[in-house]
C-alpha positions in Angstrom: -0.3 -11.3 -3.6 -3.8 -12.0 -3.6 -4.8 -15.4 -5.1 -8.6 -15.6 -6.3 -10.3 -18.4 -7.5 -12.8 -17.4 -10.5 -15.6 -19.5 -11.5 -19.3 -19.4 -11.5 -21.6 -18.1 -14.1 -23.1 -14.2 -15.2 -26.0 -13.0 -16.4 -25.7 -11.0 -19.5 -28.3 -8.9 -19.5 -28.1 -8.4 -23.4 -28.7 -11.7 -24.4 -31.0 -12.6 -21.1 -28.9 -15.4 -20.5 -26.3 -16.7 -18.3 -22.6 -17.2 -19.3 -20.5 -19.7 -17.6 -17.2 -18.2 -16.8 -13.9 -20.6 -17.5 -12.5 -21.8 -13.7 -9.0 -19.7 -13.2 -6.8 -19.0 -10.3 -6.4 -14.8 -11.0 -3.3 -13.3 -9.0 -3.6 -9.9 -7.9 -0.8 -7.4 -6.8 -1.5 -3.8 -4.8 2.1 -2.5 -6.2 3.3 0.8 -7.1 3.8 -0.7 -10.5 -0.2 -1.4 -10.9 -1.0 2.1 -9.6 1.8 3.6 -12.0 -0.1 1.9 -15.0 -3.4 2.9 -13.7 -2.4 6.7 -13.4 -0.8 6.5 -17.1 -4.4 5.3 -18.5 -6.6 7.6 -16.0 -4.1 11.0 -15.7 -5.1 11.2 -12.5 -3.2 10.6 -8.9 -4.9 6.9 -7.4 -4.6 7.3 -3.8 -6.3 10.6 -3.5 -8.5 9.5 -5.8 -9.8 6.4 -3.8 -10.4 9.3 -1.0 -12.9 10.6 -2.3 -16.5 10.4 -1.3 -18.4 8.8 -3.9 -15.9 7.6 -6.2 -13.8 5.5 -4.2 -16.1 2.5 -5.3 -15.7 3.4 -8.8 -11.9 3.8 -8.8 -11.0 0.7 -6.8 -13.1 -1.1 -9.6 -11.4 0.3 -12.4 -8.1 -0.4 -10.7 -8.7 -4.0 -9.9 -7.9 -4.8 -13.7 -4.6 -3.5 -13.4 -3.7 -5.6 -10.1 -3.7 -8.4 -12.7 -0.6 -10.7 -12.9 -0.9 -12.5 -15.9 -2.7 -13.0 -18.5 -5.1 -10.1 -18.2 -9.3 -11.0 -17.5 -11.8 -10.4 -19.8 -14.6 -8.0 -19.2 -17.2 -10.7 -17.9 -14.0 -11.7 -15.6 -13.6 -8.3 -14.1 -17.3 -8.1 -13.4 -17.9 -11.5 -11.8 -14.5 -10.8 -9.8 -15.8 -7.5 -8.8 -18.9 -9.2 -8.0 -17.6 -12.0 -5.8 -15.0 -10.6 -3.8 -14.6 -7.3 -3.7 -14.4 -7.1 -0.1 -11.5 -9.9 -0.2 -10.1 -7.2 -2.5 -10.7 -4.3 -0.5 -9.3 -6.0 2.9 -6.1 -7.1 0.8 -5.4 -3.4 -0.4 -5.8 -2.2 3.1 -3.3 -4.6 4.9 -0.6 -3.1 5.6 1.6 -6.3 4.8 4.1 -5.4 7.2 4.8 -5.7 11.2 7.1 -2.5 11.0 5.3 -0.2 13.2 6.6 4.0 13.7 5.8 5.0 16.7 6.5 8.6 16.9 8.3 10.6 19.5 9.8 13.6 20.8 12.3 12.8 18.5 10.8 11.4 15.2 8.4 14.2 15.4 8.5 16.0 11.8 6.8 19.3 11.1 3.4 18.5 9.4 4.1 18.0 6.1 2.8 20.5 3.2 -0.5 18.7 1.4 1.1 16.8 -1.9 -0.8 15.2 -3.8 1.1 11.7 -4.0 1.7 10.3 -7.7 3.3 6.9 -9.0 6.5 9.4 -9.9 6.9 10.8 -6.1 6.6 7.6 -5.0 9.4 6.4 -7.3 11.5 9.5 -6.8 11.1 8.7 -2.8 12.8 5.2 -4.2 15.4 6.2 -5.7 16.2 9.2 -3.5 16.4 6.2 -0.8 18.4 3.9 -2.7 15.4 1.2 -2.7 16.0 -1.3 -5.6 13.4 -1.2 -8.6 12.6 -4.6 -7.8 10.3 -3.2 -4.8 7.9 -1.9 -7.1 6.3 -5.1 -7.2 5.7 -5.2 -3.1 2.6 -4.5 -1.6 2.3 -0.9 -2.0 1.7 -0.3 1.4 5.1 -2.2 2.9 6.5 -0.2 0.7 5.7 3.4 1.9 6.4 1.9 5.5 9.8 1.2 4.1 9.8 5.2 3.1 9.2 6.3 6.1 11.1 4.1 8.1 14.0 5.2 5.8 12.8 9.1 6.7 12.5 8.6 10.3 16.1 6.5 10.7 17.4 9.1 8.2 16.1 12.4 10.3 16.9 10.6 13.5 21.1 10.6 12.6 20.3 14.6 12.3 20.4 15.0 15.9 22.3 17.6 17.1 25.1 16.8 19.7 22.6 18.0 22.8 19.3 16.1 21.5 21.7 12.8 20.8 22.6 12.8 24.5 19.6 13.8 25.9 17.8 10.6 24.1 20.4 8.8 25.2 19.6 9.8 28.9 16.6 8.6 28.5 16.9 5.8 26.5 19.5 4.6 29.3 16.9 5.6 32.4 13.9 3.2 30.3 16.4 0.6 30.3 17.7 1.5 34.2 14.1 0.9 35.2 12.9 -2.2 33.0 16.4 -3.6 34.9 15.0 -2.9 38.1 11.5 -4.3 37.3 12.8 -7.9 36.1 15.2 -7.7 39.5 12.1 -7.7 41.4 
């Protein structure tokens, strides 16, 4: 979560003067359940959308407003908070908010996937096809598509057939034979 302390003042262009925003502590969550709500208002998929050239900007901006836990912000709010820290914003949305790292081998190795376009509702379906509680909805978004794929590489990796298993084992065993030998001296 993303904790943002709002306060300062706005011009308003309209009235040529400047409007003192009320001091709040605004809580912001990159979750599949703020990019679900976003795609229900927009009809269109967020991730590829914040790909694209030229829009990204305008996406992440509208999308900000439904990272909101709590009482939602007003439109001077969203502006100023826009304003102020969008690059506190932008850096929190691309942490991964994880130290899971898939390093892929020989044996991880999937065929390259067909291009999907990748929705709220796959994303779910990927959930409950993996048995991940609801509940992780709410987690950063990306920890939870590392938690997807970790679940699709450990899941492909017990599809080993009898000869890969032991071949991997060979070599799993030869990695350890030599990091024995190493610490031995």
């Amino acid at each position: 979560m993303l904790e943002i302390n709002l306060f300062g003042e706005l011009f308003d262009d309209a009235t040529q003067s400047f409007i003192q925003v009320e001091p709040r502590i605004v809580r912001l969550e990159h979750s599949l359940l703020s990019m679900s709500k976003w795609e229900s208002e927009y009809e269109l998929p967020l991730l590829s959308s914040m790909n694209k050239e030229g829009d990204a900007e305008r996406i992440l901006k509208s999308y900000v407003k439904f990272m909101v836990i709590g009482p939602p912000i007003a439109d001077d709010e969203d502006t100023m908070l826009w304003a102020k820290h969008r690059q506190d914003i932008i850096l929190y949305i691309n942490k991964p908010h994880t130290a899971t790292k898939i390093v892929y081998n020989d044996r991880n190795i999937k065929k390259k996937p067909k291009k999907q376009t990748v929705t709220s509702e796959i994303i779910y379906y990927w959930m409950m096809a993996s048995n991940i509680p609801l509940e992780c909805e709410k987690w950063h978004l990306n920890r939870l598509l590392t938690l997807l794929e970790v679940f699709s590489v450990m899941t492909d990796n017990k599809k080993l057939s009898q000869k890969e298993s032991m071949i991997h084992r060979r070599s799993l065993n030869q990695a350890r034979r030599a990091a024995a030998e190493k610490a031995r001296g």
